[in-house]
FIMAR-970765 format. One line per field, with one value per residue (C-alpha): residue number from 1; z, x, y. Coordinates in steps of 0.2 Angstrom, whole numbers, plus 5000, padded with zeros to 4 digits. Layout:
seq NUM ...
Z Z ...
X X ...
Y Y ...
END
This chain:
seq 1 2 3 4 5 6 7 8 9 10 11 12 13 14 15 16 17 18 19 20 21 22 23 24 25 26 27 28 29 30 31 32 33 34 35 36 37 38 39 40 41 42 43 44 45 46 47 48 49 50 51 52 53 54 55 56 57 58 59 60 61 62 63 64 65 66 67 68 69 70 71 72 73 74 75 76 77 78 79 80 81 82 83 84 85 86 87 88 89 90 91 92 93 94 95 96 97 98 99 100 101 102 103 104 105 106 107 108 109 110 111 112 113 114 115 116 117 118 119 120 121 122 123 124 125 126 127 128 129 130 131 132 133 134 135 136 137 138 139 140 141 142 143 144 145 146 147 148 149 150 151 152 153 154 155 156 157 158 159 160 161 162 163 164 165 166 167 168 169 170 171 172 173 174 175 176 177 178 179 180 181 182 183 184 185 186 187 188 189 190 191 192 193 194 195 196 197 198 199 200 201 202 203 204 205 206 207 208 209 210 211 212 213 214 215 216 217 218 219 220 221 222 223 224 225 226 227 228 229 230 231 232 233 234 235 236 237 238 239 240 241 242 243 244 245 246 247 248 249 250 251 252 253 254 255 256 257 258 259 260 261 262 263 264 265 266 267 268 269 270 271 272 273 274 275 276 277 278 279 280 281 282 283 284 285 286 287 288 289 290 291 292 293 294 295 296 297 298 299 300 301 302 303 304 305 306 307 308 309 310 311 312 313 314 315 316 317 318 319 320 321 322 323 324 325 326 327
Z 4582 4595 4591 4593 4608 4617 4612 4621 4635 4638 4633 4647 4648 4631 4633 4648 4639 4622 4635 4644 4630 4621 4638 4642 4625 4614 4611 4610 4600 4615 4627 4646 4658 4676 4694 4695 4707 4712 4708 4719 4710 4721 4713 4697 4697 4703 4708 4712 4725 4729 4744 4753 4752 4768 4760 4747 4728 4718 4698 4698 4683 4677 4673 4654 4651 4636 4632 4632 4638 4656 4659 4645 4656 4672 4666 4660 4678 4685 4690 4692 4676 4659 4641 4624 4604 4601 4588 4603 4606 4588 4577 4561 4553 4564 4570 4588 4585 4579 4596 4604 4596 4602 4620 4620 4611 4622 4639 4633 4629 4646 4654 4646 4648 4667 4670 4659 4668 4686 4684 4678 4692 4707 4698 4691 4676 4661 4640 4625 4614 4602 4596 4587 4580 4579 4568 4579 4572 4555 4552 4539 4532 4528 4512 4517 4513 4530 4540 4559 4566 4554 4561 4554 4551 4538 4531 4515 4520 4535 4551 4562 4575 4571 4567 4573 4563 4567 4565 4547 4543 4547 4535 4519 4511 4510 4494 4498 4498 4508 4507 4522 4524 4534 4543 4547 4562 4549 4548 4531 4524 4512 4505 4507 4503 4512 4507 4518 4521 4531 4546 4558 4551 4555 4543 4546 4537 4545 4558 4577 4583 4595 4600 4611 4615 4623 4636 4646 4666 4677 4690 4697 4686 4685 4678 4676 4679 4671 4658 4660 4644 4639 4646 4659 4673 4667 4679 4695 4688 4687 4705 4715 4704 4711 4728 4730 4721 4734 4751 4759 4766 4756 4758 4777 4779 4768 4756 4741 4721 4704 4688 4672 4655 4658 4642 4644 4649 4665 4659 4666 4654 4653 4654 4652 4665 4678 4685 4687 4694 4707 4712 4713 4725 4736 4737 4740 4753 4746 4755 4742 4724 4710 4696 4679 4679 4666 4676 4690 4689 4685 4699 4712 4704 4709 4726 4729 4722 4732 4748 4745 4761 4749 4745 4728 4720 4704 4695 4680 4679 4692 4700 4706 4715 4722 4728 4736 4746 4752 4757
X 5094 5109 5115 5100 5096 5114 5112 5093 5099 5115 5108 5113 5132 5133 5129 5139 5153 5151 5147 5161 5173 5165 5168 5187 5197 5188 5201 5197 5207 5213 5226 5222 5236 5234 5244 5261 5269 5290 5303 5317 5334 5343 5333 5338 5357 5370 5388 5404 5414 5397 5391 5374 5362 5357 5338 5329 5332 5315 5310 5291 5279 5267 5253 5248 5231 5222 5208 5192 5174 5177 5194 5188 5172 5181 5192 5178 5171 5188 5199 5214 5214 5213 5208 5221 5220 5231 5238 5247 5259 5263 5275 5270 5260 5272 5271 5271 5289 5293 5285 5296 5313 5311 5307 5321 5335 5328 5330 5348 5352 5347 5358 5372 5370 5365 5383 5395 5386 5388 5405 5408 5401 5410 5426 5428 5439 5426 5427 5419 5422 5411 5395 5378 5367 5351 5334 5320 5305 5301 5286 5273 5279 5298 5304 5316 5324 5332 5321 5319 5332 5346 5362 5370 5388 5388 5379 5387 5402 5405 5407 5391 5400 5409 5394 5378 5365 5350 5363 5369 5351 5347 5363 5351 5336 5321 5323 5341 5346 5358 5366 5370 5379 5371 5373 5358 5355 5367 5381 5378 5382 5371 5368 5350 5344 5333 5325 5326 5306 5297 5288 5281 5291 5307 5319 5322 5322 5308 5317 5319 5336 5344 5363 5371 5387 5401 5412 5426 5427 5440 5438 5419 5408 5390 5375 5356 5345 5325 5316 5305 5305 5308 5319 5311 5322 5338 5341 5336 5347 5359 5356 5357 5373 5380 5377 5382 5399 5402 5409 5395 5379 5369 5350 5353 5338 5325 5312 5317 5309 5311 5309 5318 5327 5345 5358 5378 5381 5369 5354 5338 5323 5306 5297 5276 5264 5266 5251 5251 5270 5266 5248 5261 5273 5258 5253 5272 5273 5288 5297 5304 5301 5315 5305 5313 5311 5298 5287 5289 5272 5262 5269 5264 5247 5242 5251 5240 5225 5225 5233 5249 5263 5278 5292 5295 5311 5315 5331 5338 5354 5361 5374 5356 5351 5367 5368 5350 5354 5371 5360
Y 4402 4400 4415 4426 4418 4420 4437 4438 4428 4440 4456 4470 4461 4465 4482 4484 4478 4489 4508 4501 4503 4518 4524 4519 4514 4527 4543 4559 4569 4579 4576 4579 4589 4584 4588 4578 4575 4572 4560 4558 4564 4551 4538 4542 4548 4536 4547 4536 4548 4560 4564 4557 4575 4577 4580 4577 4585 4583 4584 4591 4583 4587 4572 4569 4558 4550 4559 4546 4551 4549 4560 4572 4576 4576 4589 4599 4603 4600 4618 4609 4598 4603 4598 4603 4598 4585 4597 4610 4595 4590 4599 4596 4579 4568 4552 4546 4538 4555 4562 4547 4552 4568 4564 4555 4566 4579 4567 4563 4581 4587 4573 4577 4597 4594 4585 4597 4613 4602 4598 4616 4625 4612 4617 4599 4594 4588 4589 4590 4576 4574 4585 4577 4590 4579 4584 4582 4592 4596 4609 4610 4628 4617 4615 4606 4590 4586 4570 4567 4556 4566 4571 4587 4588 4602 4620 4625 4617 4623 4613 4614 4615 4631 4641 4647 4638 4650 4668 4660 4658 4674 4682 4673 4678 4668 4658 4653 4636 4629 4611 4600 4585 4573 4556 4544 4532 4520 4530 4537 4552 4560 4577 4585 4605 4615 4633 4647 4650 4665 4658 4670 4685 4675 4667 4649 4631 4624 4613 4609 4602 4597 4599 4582 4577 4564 4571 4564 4568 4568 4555 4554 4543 4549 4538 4543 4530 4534 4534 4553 4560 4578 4590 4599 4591 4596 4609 4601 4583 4597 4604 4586 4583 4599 4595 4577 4584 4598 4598 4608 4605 4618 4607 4606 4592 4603 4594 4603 4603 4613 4612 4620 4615 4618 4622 4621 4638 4634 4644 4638 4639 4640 4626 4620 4614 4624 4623 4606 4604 4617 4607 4591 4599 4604 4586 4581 4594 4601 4617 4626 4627 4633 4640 4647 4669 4666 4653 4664 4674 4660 4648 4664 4664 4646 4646 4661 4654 4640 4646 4635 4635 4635 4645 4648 4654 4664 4657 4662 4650 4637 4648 4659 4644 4638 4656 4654 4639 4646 4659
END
């Protein structure tokens, strides 16, 4: 009798409480993309003997939410958020510790390929020492033996670092197997096989890697502070490591921002959310704006749509922008 008459006595909280979390802890299964904004590269990189910037060197975001009832309807009538299946961010049936590895193989590689492509183009002294071929992605399509968090060391014998995995792929026919040698978070080695399969007209194993690596410098020690996953800020890391290295004033008090993946030949590449990283510079009221070439058109289309004041910049590589800014 208590029971039933705490529950009469203390009906609407109850309610409030049980639409409250239907409302805010339920999940959707979507995932919400919403404007960003900037983070500060001289926040996050720490140079012994580099220069102060006279400006400011921005990373753009872009902002990923939950999916429950309330942000699921906002971005419904919203134009500048939007709604996407959980399944466009998942490769495979993995985990979110899977999706977490990868986030932060990829953070590491963009790190390491932002300092060796730095150094290289301020004519500093850095080398390769060692080179980790990590699995980070596995597809359904795979037949393949090989697990997330593997390290590849061999493909039929052969050192991976000698060879082009993706171009000795292509030399087989599907049905081949190839062996690889492999080492674990453990430091064992083991063999594992995988099939040459046909995904999409293409000839591959089914797998997503990623290639990392150790490197000695000359004399300037440089250390990233941050914990943003994915790779997409490589190439302005990259950028403000340039510039605190060089002896000229290329920012000259400007406010500027970019986005980009960055490999070790200095190649920027394409990267996702564009949309919501150009929104984000608006709101930081950010000057100029280093886009990848294949981001280009769609970064014109929303500063156009909404009327932006910015400048938006084209690069291919790092050299383009260093060229821009000299400019």
């Amino acid at each position: 009798m208590k029971i039933k008459a705490f529950f009469k006595e203390n009906i609407s909280y109850i309610i409030i409480l049980v639409v409250t979390f239907l409302l805010f802890y339920i999940e959707l299964p979507f995932y919400i993309m919403a404007p960003g904004g900037t983070i500060d590269i001289s926040d996050k990189v720490t140079i012994d003997g580099g220069h102060k910037l006279n400006g400011k060197v921005n990373m753009l975001y872009a902002s990923s939410l939950k999916a429950t009832i309330p942000t699921y309807l906002f971005a419904k009538i919203s134009n500048k958020w939007d709604e996407f299946p959980n399944s466009e961010r998942q490769i495979g049936h993995e985990s979110s510790s899977d999706i977490e590895f990868r986030d932060k193989i990829l953070l590491d590689n963009s790190v390491d390929n932002a300092i060796y492509v730095a150094y290289k183009a301020s004519g500093k002294d850095i080398q390769i020492k060692n080179v980790y071929n990590y699995v980070i992605g596995k597809v359904d399509e795979a037949k393949c033996e090989l697990a997330i968090g593997d390290i590849i060391l061999q493909a039929d014998g052969k050192d991976i670092t000698s060879i082009n995995l993706n171009e000795y792929i292509d030399s087989l026919e599907v049905g081949d197997n190839i062996d690889f040698k492999v080492t674990d978070d453990k430091d064992r080695i083991s063999s594992k096989k995988c099939s040459v399969v046909d995904i999409n007209g293409a000839k591959k194993v089914g797998i997503l890697y990623s290639q990392n690596f150790d490197y000695d410098t000359s004399s300037i020690d440089i250390k990233f502070n941050g914990s943003e996953g994915g790779s997409s800020g490589g190439f302005m890391m990259s950028l403000s490591i340039y510039l605190a290295l060089s002896d000229e004033d290329l920012l000259r008090g400007r406010n500027i921002a970019g986005t980009g993946t960055i490999d070790i030949n200095g190649v920027v590449g394409e990267i996702g959310g564009v949309k919501y990283k150009i929104i984000g510079a608006h709101n930081a009221k950010v000057d100029l704006v280093f886009v990848p070439l294949e981001n280009y058109n769609e970064a014109m289309y929303i500063v156009n749509k909404y009327n932006y004041d910015m400048e938006i910049v084209k690069v291919h590589t790092l050299e383009d922008a260093i060229n821009y800014l000299k400019g």
